[in-house]
C-alpha positions, 0 to 999 in steps of 0.5 A: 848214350853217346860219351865223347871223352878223351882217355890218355891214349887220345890225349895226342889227338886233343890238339888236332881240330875237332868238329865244333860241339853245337855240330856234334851235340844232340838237340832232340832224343830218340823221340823228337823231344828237346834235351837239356844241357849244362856245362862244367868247368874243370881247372886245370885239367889239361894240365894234370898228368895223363893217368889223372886225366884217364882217371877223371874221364873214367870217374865221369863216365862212371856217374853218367853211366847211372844216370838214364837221361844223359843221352850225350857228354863231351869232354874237351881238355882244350878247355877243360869243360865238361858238356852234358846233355840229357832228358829233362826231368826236375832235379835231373841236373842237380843230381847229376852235378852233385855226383860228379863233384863228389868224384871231382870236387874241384868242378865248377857247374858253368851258369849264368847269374841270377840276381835273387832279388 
């Protein structure tokens, strides 16, 4: 799994231009077969002082380290989003979702709306 997430020593770095995620994310694993990917909002991140940003990237590495399908994450304080990509697998990202917000509950899954009618 490759983590791109940013600690308080890099927090210096986060203002420099990266690569943009679609040129950094991973489309197909290991084995050629397409990944899955979801997005998350973290409010305020970026403004939180260093050790509590320190502490959520570790919080957030920790969940993902669990989860076997996750094959990529990204972490962009800019913005405040967090960037997951993994193996599909049912229920997959709902797990890791979840697991997530019961470390940072104050995340938001990004998604579009669906009209239950």
């Amino acid at each position: 799994m490759k983590v791109r997430i940013y600690t308080s020593a890099a927090l210096a770095d986060a203002a420099s231009p990266a690569l943009p995620l679609w040129q950094v994310a991973p489309t197909r694993d290991s084995s050629g077969h397409l990944l899955t990917d979801f997005m998350m909002l973290i409010p305020r991140l970026r403004t939180r002082p260093p050790l509590e940003i320190e502490r959520a990237s570790r919080d957030i590495q920790a969940v993902l380290a669990l989860h076997r399908d996750v094959v990529f994450a990204d972490l962009n304080l800019k913005l405040n989003l967090l960037w997951v990509s993994l193996r599909p697998r049912p229920g997959a990202i709902s797990e890791l979702v979840a697991a997530i917000r019961l470390r940072i509950p104050e995340a938001r899954l990004v998604a579009h709306y669906v009209d239950p009618r």
